[in-house]
N, C-alpha and C positions, 0 to 999 in steps of 0.2 A: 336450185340444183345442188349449191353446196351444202345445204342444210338439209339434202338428201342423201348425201354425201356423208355426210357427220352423222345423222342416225345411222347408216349401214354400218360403219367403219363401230360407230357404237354400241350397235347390235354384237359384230362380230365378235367384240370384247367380251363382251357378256355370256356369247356363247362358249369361246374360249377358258372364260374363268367359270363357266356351269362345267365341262368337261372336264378342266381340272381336281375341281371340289370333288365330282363324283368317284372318277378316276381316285382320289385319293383316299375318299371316304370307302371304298366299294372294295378300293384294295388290302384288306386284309385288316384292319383298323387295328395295328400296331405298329410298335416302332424297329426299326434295324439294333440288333442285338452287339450292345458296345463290347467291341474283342481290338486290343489293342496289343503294341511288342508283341508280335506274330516271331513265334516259333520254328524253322522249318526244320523237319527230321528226314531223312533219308534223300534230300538233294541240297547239291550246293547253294540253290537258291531260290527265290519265292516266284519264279518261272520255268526253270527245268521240271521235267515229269515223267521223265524217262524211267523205266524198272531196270535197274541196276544190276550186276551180279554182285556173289557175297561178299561184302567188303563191310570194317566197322562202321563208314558212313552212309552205306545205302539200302534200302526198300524194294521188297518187289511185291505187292499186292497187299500190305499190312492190313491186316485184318480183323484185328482185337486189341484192346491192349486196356494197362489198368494201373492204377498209379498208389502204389504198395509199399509203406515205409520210408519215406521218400524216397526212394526209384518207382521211373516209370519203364512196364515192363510191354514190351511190341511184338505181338504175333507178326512174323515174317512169314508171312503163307508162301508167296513163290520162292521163297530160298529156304523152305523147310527149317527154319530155325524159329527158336522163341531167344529174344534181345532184352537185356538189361539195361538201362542207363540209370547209373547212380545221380544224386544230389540232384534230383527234376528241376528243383528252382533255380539251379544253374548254366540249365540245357539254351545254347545259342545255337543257328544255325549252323546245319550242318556238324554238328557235334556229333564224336563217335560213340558206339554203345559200346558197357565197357566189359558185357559178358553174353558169350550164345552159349543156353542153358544144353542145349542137345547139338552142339557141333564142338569140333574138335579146336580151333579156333576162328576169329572174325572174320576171317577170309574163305572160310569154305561154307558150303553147302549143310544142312541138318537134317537129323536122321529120320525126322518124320514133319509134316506139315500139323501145325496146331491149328484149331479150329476156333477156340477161345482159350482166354484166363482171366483169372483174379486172384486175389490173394486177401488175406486175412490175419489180425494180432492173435499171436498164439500165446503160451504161457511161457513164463521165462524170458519176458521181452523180447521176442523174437520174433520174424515173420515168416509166415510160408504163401507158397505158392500153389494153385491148382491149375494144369495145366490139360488141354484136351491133347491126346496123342490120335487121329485120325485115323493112325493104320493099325494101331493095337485096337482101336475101338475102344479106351479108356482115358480115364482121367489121374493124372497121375500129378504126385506132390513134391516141392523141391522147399526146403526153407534156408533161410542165408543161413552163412557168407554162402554169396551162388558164385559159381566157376563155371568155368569153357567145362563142356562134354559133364556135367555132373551128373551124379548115378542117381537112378531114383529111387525115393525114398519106396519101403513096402508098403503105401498107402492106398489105397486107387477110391475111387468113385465112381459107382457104376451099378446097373444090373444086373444079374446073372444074365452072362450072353454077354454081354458088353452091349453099347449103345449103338444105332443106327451112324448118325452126324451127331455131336454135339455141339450149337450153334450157340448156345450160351450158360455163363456159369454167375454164379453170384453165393457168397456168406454169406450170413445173416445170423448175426451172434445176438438176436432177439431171443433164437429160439434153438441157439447152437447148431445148425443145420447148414447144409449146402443145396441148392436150388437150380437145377440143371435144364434146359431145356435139350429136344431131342428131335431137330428139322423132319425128320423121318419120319419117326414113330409120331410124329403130331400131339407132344403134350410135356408137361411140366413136371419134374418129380425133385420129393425132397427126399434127404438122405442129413442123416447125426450127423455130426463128426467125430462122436463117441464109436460110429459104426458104419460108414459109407458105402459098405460094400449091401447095404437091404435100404431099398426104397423105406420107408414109412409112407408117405402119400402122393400121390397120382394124380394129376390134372388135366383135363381137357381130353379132345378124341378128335378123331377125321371125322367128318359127318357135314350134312346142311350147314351152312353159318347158322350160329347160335350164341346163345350165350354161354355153353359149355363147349363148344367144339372151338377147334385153333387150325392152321393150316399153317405149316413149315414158321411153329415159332423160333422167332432168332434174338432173342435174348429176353432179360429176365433181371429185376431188381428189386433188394426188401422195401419194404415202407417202415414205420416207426414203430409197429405196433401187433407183428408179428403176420402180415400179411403179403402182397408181394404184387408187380405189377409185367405183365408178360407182354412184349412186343409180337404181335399176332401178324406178320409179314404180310402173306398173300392176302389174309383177309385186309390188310391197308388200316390196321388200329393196333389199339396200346388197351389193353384190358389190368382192372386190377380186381384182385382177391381179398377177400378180407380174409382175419386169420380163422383159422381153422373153417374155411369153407370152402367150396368146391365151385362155387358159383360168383363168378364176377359180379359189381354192382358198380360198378361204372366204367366206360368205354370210351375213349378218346380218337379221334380220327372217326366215326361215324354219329349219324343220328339216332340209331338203334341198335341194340345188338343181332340182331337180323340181316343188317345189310356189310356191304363188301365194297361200296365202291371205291374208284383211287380217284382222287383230286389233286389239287394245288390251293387249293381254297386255304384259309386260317384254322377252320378245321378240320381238314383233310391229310391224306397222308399217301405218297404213294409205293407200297413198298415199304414199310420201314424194316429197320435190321437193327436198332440199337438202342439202347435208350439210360439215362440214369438220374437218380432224384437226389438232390444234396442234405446234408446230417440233419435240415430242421426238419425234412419229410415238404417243407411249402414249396418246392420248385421242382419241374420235371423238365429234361432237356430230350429230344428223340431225333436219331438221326433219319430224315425222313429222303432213304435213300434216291426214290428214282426222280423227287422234285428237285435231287442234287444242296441240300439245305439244313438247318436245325433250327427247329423248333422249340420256341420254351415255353412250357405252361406254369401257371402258380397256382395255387391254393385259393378260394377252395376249387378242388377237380369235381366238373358235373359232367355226364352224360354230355355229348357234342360241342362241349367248350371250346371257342378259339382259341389260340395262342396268344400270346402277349407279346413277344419279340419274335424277329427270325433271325440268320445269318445268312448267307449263301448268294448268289448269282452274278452276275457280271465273270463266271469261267471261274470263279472263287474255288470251288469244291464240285468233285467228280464221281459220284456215289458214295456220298460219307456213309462209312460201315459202322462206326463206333465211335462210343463217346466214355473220357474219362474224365474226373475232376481232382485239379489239386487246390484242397479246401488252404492250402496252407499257406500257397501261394496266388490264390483267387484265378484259378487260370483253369481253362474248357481246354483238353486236348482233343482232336477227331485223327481218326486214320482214316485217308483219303486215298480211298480203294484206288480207282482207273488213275488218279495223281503221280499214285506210288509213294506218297507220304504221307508224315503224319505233320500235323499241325496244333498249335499249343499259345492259345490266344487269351491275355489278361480280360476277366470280364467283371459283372456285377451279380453280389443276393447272392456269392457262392458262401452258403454258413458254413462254418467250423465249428470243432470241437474245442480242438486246438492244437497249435502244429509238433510233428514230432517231436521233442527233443534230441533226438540222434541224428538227425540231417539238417547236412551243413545245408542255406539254401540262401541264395540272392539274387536280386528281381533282376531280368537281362538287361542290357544295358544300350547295346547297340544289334537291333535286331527291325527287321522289315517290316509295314504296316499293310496288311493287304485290305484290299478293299474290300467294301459289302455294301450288302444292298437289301431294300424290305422284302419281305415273302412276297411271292405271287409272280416275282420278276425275273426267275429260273430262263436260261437260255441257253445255256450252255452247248459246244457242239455234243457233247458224250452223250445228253441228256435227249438233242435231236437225233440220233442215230440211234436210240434205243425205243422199241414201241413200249406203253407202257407196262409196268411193273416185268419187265423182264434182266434177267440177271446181268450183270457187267458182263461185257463181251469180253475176250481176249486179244485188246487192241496194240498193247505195248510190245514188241518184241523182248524176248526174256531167253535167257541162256540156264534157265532153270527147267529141270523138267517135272513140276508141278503143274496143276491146274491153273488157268487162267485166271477161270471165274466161281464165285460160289455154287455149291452142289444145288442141282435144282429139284424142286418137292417131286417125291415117289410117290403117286398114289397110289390107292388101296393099302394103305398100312397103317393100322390105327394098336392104342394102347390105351386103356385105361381103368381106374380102378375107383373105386369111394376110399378118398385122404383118410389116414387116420391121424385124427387130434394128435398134433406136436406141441406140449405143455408145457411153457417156458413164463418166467415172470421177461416183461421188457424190456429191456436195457437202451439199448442201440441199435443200429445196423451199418454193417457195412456191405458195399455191393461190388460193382467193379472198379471202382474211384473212390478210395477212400487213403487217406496220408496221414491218417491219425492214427493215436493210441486209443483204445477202449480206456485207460484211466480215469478220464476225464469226463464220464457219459453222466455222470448225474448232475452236470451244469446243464445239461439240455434238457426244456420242456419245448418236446415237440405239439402244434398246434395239429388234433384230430384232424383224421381225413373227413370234409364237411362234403358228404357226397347223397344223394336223392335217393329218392324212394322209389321203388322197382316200377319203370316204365315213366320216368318222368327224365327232362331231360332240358337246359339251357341253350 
């Protein structure tokens, strides 16, 4: 009897540690993506999440942001402002921003809600700003020293007509160009900087899922080499271009470019809205909103590749909208849509150029560790209240009267045209996260994007 005893009890074991193995094996076969000295931006601390009114220390629905000259700059969608915070490497919780581009000072409201930005090294060592204005329907430019209520420059970027939404923005001084995406009109266009105001080429359209069609892309990043990689939302993938072509060759978050579906898997994606690739072009990080998560892929990128690391779950993140990097100081920020803030965590493989020279910057000192946890372990309540791939709700109460949540896809509204060739020798790129100077680009040899032959796939 006892030795019937000791096999069951020994059985059990075995079954217990077969369910583990699998369980672990089955779960995403990666590791939790090291993010340490946790940043918190728009709350007092790494548990409030309340949407705040306009104050220099608080958030309501940040929505974009991009880390530009060493400041990091934050779309404030429910308080219609765009926020500066100087010397990023010095940002502690709860720190205040030290300029709203479009309000009169930090305590009021702004004159239009931004939809994205970025920013980019101009000549004369300087930086500017691109910034989406949502009610003008443009894109409009500010370069430092930035101030409360500043005027804007005569620069715009846009269409004739101006744009539907614009959900995301990115430079790419490959090919001296700006890279717009357009939620609405469903597709990708590039514009000079010599000339912003005329498209030069045209990507994607409404239509079947394909490999040329997109459906409400929400953001947009160069690669090394004059190409470009577009966060395909509703379709639930991350597509890239090569340059001067009109047709992606490889597709991240599905098995095919044919298909749509939304997962939680390691290759899957559901919903995403953001995405960015660090200066050597070998890492890709995407905010993969409705699994509540970030995903990080490396080099080489195939057709249906898993991820390597994740971040996210345990209530961690509440529909991460965006992602920026500060190469200078090794650190991922996200703006944590339904949170209400943003978040700025030391990680690993972030390359650099090399860090500004104009910005003071030093590692925080005394700042919160929040926790995380592998992909696939998403649970969050935000994340059980929403079916999937549907936009953030309007759950926070807010004293702003902005929209809640992001604009949702208008169908029947397509745009498109055959690119025309943008002829540029290579240099670098920068996208929404970049804290560098262009001086330095010919220390970088970025390793080719090693990507498959049409209709193959890992």
């Amino acid at each position: 009897k006892k030795r019937k005893e000791r096999m069951k009890v020994a059985r059990g074991v075995w079954v217990v540690a077969l369910v583990a193995i699998v369980f672990c094996c089955s779960s995403l076969g990666q590791t939790t993506m090291p993010w340490n000295n946790v940043v918190v931006l728009g709350q007092p601390n790494a548990t409030n999440t309340g949407a705040g009114p306009a104050a220099a220390n608080t958030l309501n629905r940040p929505n974009s942001l991009a880390v530009v000259g060493g400041s990091l700059v934050v779309s404030d969608f429910g308080n219609n402002r765009t926020l500066v915070y100087n010397n990023v490497g010095s940002l502690t919780t709860n720190a205040n921003a030290n300029v709203a581009l479009n309000a009169p000072n930090l305590n009021s409201a702004g004159s239009f809600q931004s939809s994205a930005v970025t920013g980019y090294y101009r000549d004369n060592s300087v930086y500017s700003l691109f910034v989406a204005d949502s009610v003008a329907r443009s894109v409009i430019r500010y370069t430092e020293p930035y101030t409360n209520n500043q005027a804007r420059e005569n620069v715009t970027v846009g269409p004739p007509g101006g744009w539907a939404i614009t959900t995301g923005l990115a430079v790419d001084l490959n090919t001296n160009s700006v890279l717009a995406t357009d939620g609405f009109l469903t597709n990708v266009q590039r514009f000079l900087l010599s000339n912003p105001s005329v498209p030069v080429a045209s990507y994607g359209s409404a239509s079947n899922t394909s490999a040329t069609s997109l459906s409400y892309p929400a953001g947009v990043f160069p690669d090394c080499s004059g190409g470009f990689w577009v966060v395909d939302s509703q379709n639930s993938r991350v597509l890239h271009y090569p340059s001067n072509s009109s047709v992606p060759d490889v597709v991240l978050g599905q098995s095919s470019f044919t298909t749509s579906a939304r997962g939680s898997g390691p290759a899957q994606f559901n919903t995403p809205s953001g995405a960015v690739m660090d200066q050597s072009c070998n890492t890709i990080w995407v905010a993969d909103s409705g699994n509540n998560r970030i995903l990080k892929f490396t080099a080489p990128f195939r057709t249906g590749a898993n991820a390597t690391e994740s971040l996210g779950g345990g209530g961690l993140l509440s529909y991460p909208i965006a992602i920026a990097l500060d190469t200078a100081n090794n650190r991922l920020w996200i703006a944590d849509w339904l949170n209400n803030r943003v978040l700025g965590g030391q990680t690993t493989n972030i390359v650099a150029v090399s860090p500004t020279a104009s910005a003071s910057r030093t590692t925080p000192s005394a700042t919160p560790t929040l926790s995380t946890s592998a992909v696939g372990s998403q649970s969050s309540a935000a994340s059980a209240s929403r079916s999937a791939g549907s936009s953030p709700a309007a759950s926070a109460t807010s004293t702003s009267t902005a929209s809640a949540s992001p604009p949702a896809l208008s169908s029947g509204q397509s745009q498109s045209s055959s690119p025309s060739p943008v002829s540029a020798t290579p240099s670098r790129s920068i996208g929404s996260s970049d804290s560098t100077s262009p001086s330095s680009s010919s220390s970088v040899t970025p390793n080719p994007l090693n990507s498959p032959t049409t209709g193959s796939s890992s």
